[in-house]
C-alpha positions as CSV (number, residue, x, y, z in Angstrom):
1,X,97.7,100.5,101.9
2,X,95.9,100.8,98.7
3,X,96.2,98.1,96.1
4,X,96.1,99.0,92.3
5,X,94.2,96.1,90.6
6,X,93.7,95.9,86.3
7,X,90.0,95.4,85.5
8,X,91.6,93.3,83.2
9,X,93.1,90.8,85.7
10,X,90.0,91.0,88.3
11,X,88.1,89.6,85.0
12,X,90.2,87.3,84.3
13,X,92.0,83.9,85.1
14,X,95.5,84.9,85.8
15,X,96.1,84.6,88.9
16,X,94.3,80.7,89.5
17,X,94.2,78.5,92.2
18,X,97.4,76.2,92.2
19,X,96.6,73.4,89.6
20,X,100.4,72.5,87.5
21,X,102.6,74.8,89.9
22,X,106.0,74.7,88.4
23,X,105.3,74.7,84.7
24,X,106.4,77.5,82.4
25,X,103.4,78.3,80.4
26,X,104.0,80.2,76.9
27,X,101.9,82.3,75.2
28,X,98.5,80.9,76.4
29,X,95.0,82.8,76.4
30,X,93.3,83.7,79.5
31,X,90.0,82.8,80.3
32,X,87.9,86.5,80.8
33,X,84.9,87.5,81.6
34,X,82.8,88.8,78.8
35,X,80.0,91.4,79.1
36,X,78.6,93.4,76.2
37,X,80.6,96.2,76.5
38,X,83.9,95.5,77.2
39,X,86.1,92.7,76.4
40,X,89.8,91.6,77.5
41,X,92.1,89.8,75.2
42,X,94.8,88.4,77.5
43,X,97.7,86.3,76.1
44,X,100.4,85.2,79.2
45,X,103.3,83.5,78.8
46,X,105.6,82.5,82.3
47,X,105.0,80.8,85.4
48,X,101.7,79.2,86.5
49,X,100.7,82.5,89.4
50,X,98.4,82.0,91.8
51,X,96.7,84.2,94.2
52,X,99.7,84.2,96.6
53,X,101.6,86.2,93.5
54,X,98.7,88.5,92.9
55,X,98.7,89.4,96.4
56,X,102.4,90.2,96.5
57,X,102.0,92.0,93.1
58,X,99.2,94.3,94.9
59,X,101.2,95.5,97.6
60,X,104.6,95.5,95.4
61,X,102.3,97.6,92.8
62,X,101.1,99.8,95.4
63,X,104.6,100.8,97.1
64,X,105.6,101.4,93.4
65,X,103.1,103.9,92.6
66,X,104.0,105.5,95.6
67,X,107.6,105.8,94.6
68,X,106.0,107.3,91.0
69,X,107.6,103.6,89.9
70,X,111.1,104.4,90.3
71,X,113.0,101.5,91.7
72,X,111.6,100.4,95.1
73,X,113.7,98.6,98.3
74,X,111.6,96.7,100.3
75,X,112.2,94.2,102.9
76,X,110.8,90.7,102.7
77,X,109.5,90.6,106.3
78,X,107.9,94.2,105.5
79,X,106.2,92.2,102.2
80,X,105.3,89.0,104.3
81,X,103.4,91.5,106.8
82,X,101.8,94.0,103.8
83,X,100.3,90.2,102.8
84,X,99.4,89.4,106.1
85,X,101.5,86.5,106.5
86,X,102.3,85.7,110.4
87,X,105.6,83.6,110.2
88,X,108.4,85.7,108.8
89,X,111.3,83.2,109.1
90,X,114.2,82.1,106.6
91,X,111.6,80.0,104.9
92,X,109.0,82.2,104.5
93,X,111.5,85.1,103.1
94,X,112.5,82.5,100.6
95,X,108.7,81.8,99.5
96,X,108.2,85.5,99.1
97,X,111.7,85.8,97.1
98,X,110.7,82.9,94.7
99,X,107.1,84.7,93.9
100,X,108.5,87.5,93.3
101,X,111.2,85.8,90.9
102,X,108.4,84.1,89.1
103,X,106.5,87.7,88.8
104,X,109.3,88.9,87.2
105,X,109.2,86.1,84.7
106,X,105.9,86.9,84.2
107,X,105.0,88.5,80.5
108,X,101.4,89.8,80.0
109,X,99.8,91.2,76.6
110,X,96.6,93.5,77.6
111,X,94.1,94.5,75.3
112,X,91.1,96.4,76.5
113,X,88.4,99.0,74.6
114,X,91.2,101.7,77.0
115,X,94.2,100.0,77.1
116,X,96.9,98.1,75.7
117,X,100.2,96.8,77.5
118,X,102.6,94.4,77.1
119,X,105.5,93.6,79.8
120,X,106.5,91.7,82.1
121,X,104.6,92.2,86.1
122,X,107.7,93.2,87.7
123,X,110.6,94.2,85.5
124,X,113.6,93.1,87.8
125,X,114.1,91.9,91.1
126,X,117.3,92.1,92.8
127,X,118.1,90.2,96.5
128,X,120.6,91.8,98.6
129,X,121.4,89.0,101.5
130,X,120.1,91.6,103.9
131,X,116.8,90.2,104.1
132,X,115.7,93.3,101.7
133,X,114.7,93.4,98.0
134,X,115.3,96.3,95.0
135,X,112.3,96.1,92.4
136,X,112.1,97.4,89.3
137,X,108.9,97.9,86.8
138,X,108.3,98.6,83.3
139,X,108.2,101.7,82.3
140,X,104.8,101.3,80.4
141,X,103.3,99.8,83.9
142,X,102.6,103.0,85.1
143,X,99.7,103.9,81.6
144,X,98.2,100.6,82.5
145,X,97.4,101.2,85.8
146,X,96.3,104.8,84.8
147,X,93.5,103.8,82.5
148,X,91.8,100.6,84.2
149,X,92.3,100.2,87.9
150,X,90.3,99.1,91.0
151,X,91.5,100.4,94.1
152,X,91.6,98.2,97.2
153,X,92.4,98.8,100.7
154,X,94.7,95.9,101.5
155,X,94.3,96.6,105.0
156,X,90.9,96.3,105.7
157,X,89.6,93.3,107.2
158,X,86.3,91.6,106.2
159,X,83.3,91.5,108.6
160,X,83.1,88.6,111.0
């Protein structure tokens, strides 16, 4: 599976290390990188995310270009394993279904020298008690990850 990552969030400090987990954070700057060239003005306003949600955002991203992002169905223990998570029990589902919540509280605004986007990550998240999930994503998503993406193969495992 290919994940479909913005320059703009590789360069950046959206997706931290857990440090006020629980907060709703509005309208703050992101910390980017800065190089001559090219410059990212990132405003986010939500829950603090983590790299757990970036890594469910990946592989949610990547089933949605697939699907030309129409609305996707997915099923949690499907996700949990995409993630590489090993336990894919009741409580695991639920950690998975709250992420995924958040990332749909989630508002960005994206400015690059080739891009500008504003929108939430994940448009609408629907739970259907069958242990399965229907996504939704904006419909500008789709231009942003046309102009500035890095493509990584989830799959692949590092060298020991």
């Amino acid at each position: 599976m290919i994940a479909y990552v913005p320059f703009s969030f590789a360069r950046s400090a959206l997706f931290t290390p857990q440090i006020r987990r629980g907060e709703m954070i509005a309208n703050e700057v992101v910390p980017s990188a800065r190089y001559a060239a090219w410059t990212v003005d990132l405003n986010y306003s939500g829950p603090e995310l983590t790299p757990a949600h970036a890594y469910i955002w990946q592989v949610v991203v990547a089933y949605g270009m697939k699907a030309r992002f129409a609305d996707i169905n997915i099923k949690l223990t499907d996700l949990l394993k995409d993630i590489g998570r090993t336990s894919l029990d009741t409580k695991s589902k639920r950690w998975a279904l709250e992420l995924l919540n958040e990332l749909s509280d989630a508002v960005v605004d994206v400015k690059t020298p080739n891009v500008s986007f504003h929108g939430p990550l994940l448009a609408a998240i629907s739970d259907s008690n069958r242990g399965e999930v229907t996504i939704s994503f904006d419909s500008q998503l789709s231009e942003f990850l046309d102009n500035e993406v890095v493509k990584i193969e989830v799959s692949t495992k590092p060298p020991h």
